[in-house]
C-alpha positions as CSV (number, residue, x, y, z in Angstrom):
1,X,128.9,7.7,115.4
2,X,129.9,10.1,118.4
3,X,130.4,13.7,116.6
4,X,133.0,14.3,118.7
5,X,134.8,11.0,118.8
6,X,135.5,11.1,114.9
7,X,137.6,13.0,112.6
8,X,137.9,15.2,110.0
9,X,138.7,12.5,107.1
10,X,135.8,10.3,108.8
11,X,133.3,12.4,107.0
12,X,135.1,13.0,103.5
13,X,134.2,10.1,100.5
14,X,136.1,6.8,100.4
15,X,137.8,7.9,97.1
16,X,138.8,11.0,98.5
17,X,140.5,9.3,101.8
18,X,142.1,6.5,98.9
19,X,143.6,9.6,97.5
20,X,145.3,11.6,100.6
21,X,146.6,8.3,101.4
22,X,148.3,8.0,97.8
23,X,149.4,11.6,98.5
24,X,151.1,10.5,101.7
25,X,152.9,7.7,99.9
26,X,154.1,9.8,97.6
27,X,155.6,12.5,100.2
28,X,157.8,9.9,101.8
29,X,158.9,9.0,98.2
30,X,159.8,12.7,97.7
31,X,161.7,13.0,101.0
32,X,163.8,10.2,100.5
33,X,164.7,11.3,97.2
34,X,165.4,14.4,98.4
35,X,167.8,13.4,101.1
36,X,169.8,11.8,97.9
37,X,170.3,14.8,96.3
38,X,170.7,16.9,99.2
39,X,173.2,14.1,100.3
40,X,174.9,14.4,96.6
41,X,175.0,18.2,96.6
42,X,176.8,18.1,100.0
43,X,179.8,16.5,98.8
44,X,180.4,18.3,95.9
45,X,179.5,21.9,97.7
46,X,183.5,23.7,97.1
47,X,183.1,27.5,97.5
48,X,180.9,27.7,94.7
49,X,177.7,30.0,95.6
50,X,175.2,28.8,93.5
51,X,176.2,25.2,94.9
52,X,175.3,26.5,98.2
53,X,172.1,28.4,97.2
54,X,170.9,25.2,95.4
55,X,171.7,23.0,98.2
56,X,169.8,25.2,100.7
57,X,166.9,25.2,98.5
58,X,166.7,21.7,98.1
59,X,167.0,20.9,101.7
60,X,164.1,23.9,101.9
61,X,162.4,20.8,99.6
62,X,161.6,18.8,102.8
63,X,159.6,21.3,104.5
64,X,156.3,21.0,102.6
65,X,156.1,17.2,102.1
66,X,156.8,17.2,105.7
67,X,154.4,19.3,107.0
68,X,152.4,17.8,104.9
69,X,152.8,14.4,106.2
70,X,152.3,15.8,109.6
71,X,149.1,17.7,108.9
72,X,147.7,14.8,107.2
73,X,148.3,12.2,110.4
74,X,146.4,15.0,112.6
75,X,143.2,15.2,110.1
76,X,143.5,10.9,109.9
77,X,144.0,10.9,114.1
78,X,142.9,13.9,115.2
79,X,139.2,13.0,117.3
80,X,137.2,16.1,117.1
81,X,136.6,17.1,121.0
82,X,135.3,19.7,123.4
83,X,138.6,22.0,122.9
84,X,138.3,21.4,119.5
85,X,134.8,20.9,117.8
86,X,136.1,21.1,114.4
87,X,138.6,18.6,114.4
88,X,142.2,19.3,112.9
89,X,140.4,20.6,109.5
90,X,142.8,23.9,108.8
91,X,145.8,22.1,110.0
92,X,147.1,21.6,106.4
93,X,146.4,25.3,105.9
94,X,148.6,26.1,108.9
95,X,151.4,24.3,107.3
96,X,151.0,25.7,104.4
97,X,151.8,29.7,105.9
98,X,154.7,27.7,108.2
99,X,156.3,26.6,104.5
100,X,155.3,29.6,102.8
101,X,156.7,31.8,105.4
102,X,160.0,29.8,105.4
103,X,160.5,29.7,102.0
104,X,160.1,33.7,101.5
105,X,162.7,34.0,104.6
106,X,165.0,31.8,103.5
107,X,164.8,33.6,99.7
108,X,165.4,36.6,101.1
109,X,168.4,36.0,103.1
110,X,169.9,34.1,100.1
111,X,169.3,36.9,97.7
112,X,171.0,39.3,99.8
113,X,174.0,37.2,100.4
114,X,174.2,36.7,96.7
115,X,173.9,41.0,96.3
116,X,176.4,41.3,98.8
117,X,179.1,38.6,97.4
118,X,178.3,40.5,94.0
119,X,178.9,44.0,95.4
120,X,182.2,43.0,96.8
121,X,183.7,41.1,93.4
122,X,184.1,37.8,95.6
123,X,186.0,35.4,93.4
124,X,184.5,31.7,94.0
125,X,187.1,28.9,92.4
126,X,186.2,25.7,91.9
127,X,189.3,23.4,92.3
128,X,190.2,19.7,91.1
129,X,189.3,16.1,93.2
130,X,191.8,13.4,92.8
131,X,189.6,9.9,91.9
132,X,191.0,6.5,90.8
133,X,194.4,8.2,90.5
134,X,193.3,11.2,88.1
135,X,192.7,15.0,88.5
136,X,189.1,15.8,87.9
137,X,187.8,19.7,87.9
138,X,185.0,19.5,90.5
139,X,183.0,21.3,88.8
140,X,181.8,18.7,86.6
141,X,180.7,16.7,89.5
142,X,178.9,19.9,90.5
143,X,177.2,19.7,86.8
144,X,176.3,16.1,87.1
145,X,175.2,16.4,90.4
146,X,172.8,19.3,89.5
147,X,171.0,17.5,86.6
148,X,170.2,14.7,88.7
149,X,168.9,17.0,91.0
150,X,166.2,17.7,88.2
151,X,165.1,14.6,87.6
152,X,163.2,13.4,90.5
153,X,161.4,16.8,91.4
154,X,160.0,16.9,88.4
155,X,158.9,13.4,88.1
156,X,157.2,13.7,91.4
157,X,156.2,17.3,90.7
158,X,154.3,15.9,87.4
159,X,152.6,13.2,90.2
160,X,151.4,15.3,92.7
161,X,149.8,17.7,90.7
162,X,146.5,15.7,90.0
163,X,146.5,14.4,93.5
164,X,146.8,18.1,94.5
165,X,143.9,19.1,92.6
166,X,141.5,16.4,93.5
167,X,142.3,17.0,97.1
168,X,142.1,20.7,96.7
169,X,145.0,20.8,98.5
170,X,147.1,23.6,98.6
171,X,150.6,23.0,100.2
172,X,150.8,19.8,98.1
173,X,150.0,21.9,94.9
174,X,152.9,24.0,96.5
175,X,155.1,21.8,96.6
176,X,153.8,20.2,93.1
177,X,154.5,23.5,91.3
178,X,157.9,24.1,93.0
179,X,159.1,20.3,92.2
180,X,157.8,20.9,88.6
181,X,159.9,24.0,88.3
182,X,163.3,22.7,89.3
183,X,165.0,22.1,86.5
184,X,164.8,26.4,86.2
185,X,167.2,25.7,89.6
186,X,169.3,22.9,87.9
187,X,170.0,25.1,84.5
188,X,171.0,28.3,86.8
189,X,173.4,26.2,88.8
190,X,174.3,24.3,85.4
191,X,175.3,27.8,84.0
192,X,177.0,29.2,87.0
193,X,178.9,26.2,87.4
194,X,180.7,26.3,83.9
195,X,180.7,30.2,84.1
196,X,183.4,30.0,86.6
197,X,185.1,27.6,84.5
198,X,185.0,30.0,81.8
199,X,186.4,32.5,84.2
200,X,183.0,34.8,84.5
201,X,183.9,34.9,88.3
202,X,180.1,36.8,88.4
203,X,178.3,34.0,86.9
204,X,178.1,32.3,90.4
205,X,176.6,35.0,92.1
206,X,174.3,35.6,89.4
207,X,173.1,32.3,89.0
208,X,172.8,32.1,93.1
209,X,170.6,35.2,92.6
210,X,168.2,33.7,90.5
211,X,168.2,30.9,92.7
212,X,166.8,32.7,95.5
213,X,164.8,35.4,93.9
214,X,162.7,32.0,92.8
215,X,162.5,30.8,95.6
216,X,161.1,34.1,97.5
217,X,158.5,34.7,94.9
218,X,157.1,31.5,95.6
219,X,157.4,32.0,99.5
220,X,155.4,35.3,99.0
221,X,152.7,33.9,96.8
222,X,152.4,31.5,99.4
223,X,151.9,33.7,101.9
224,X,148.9,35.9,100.1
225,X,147.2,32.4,99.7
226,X,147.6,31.1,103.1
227,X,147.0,34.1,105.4
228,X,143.5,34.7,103.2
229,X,142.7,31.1,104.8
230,X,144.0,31.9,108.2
231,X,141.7,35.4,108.6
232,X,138.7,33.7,106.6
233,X,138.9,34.7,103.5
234,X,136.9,33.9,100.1
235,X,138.5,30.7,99.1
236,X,141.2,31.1,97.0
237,X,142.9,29.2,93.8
238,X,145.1,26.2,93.7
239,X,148.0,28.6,92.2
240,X,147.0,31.6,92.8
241,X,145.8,34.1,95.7
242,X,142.9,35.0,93.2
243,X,139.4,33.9,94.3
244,X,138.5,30.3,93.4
245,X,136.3,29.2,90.5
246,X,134.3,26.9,92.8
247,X,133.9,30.0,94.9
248,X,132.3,31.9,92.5
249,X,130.0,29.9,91.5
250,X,129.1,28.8,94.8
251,X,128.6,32.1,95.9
252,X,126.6,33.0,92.4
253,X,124.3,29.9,92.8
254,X,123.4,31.3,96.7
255,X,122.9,34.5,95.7
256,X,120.8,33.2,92.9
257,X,119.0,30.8,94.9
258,X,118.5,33.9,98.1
259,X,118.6,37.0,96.7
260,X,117.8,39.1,99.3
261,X,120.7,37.6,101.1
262,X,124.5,38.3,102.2
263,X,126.5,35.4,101.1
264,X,129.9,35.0,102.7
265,X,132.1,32.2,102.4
266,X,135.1,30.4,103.9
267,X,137.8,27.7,104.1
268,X,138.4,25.6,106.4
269,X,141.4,23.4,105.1
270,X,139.9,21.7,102.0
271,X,136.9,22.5,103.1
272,X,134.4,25.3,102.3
273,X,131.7,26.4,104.6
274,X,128.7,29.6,103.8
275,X,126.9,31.7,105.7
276,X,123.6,33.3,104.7
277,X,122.6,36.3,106.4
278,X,119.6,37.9,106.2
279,X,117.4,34.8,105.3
280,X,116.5,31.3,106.1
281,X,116.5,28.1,104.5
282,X,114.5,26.4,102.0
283,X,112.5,23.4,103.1
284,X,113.4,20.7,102.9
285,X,116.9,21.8,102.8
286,X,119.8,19.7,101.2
287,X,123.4,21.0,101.7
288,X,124.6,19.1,98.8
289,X,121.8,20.3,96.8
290,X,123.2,23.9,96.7
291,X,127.0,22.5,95.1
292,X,126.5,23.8,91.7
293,X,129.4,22.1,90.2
294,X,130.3,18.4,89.4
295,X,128.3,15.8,92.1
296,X,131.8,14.3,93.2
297,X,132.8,17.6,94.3
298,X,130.3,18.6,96.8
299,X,132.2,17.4,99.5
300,X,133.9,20.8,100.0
301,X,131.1,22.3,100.5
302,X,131.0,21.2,104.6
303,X,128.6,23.5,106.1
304,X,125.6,25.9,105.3
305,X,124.8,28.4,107.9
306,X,121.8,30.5,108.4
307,X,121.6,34.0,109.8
308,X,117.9,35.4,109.8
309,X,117.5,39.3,109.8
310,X,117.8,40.5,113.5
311,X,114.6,42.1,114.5
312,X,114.6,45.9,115.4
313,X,114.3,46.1,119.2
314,X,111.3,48.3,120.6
315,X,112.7,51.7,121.7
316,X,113.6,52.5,125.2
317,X,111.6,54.4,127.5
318,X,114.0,57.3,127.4
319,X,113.6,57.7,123.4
């Protein structure tokens, strides 16, 4: 095989390429069951702010199965090539900081618009809908329409998680984690909903707030997580911008195993790759050998590299 006429995927193990392509499968599920509900909360929007905040966050809900979709195609098609030698491996990890840095944006500008509507006592009403001849307060279409907003999320959420994982894949455990927790966004827009019925003309703003402050926290732990990819970092956790597990005990077993050495690691995508300074390699030398953890992970571990001690130059004439 030309190295620089396959890709990325090429060289990961048949059950691992089985899985990204149940992963895909999934995404397109979750956008189209999105689109419903964004769809659903359109119609039913009125003035209410939480209805708003909710609806922006749920159509914020298509950027990471997107760009996950999009990353994907690029590792499956993208031929590794002069300009690129690597192939499309940290593509998924630039989607992730693109979602991550949307979502924090996004949370921010809707947590000041709900500060600034609370500030100024705006009073959102919620008025009726004639259907089939009868008066119906709107709000209990707003109600119905935000608990079936729940559902799916969190039924997908629940299925991506252990695809997520196995992939070690961390804009679908994004997007796993932040379907999971949607019913939080379906019970603040539940309560601000029936708060203005009750005449609590705060309750909407309130629950809007909540809304948003959720959604920037995860846009900001995002960030840490991505960016620590983007400038080499240590690899970092599935849910967290702590250092991986695997990490550590790769870089515990290199240490072990070359003691006199610098050990520094990286991630590229799902992908991790070590350099050894100061020392060279066993011989023979297996790259898979050095995975200290279970054998069917030890396709992360892409790439050992190393870098002998530089030899001290002579001195110059002039010393």
């Amino acid at each position: 095989m030309n190295a620089l006429a396959d890709t990325h995927v090429d060289h990961l193990p048949a059950d691992i390429r089985e899985t990204l392509k149940s992963a895909e499968r999934l995404e397109w599920w979750n956008i189209f069951w999105t689109i419903t509900i964004v769809v659903a909360m359109g119609l039913v929007l009125g003035q209410s702010q939480t209805m708003k905040t909710a609806w922006i966050e749920d159509t914020l809900g298509l950027v990471p199965p997107i760009a996950f979709l999009i990353a994907a195609r690029m590792e499956r098609r993208g031929k590794r090539s002069r300009k690129f030698p690597f192939g499309f491996e940290r593509v998924n990890g630039l989607g992730f900081f693109l979602a991550a840095v949307a979502l924090a944006a996004t949370g921010a500008l809707l947590l000041w618009d709900s500060a600034m509507t609370l500030i100024a006592a705006e009073h959102a009403t919620v008025g009726s809908i004639r259907i089939f001849g009868r008066d119906i307060w709107l709000g209990w279409l707003m109600v119905a329409v935000q608990i079936y907003a729940m559902i799916p999320p969190m039924i997908i959420g629940r299925k991506e998680l252990p695809l997520a994982e196995k992939l070690a894949d961390k804009l679908l455990h994004t997007d796993a984690l932040m379907n999971k927790a949607n019913w939080m966004t379906g019970a603040a827009g539940v309560a601000g909903i029936i708060g203005l019925g009750l005449g609590w003309w705060w309750a909407d703003s309130v629950a809007a707030a909540f809304i948003s402050f959720d959604i920037l926290h995860d846009g900001m732990k995002a960030i840490r997580s991505s960016t620590a990819e983007l400038v080499d970092g240590t690899p970092r956790a599935l849910a967290s911008a702590e250092i991986a597990e695997e990490a550590e005990a790769l870089e515990a077993a290199l240490k072990a195993r070359y003691p006199d050495a610098t050990i520094r690691l990286r991630e590229t995508g799902r992908l991790i790759r070590a350099e050894v300074h100061g020392c060279l390699p066993d011989e023979p030398f297996d790259v898979n050998g050095h995975w200290p953890g279970k054998a069917e992970r030890n396709w992360r571990l892409a790439q050992i590299a190393f870098v002998p001690a530089a030899t001290q130059s002579p001195p110059s004439p002039e010393e």
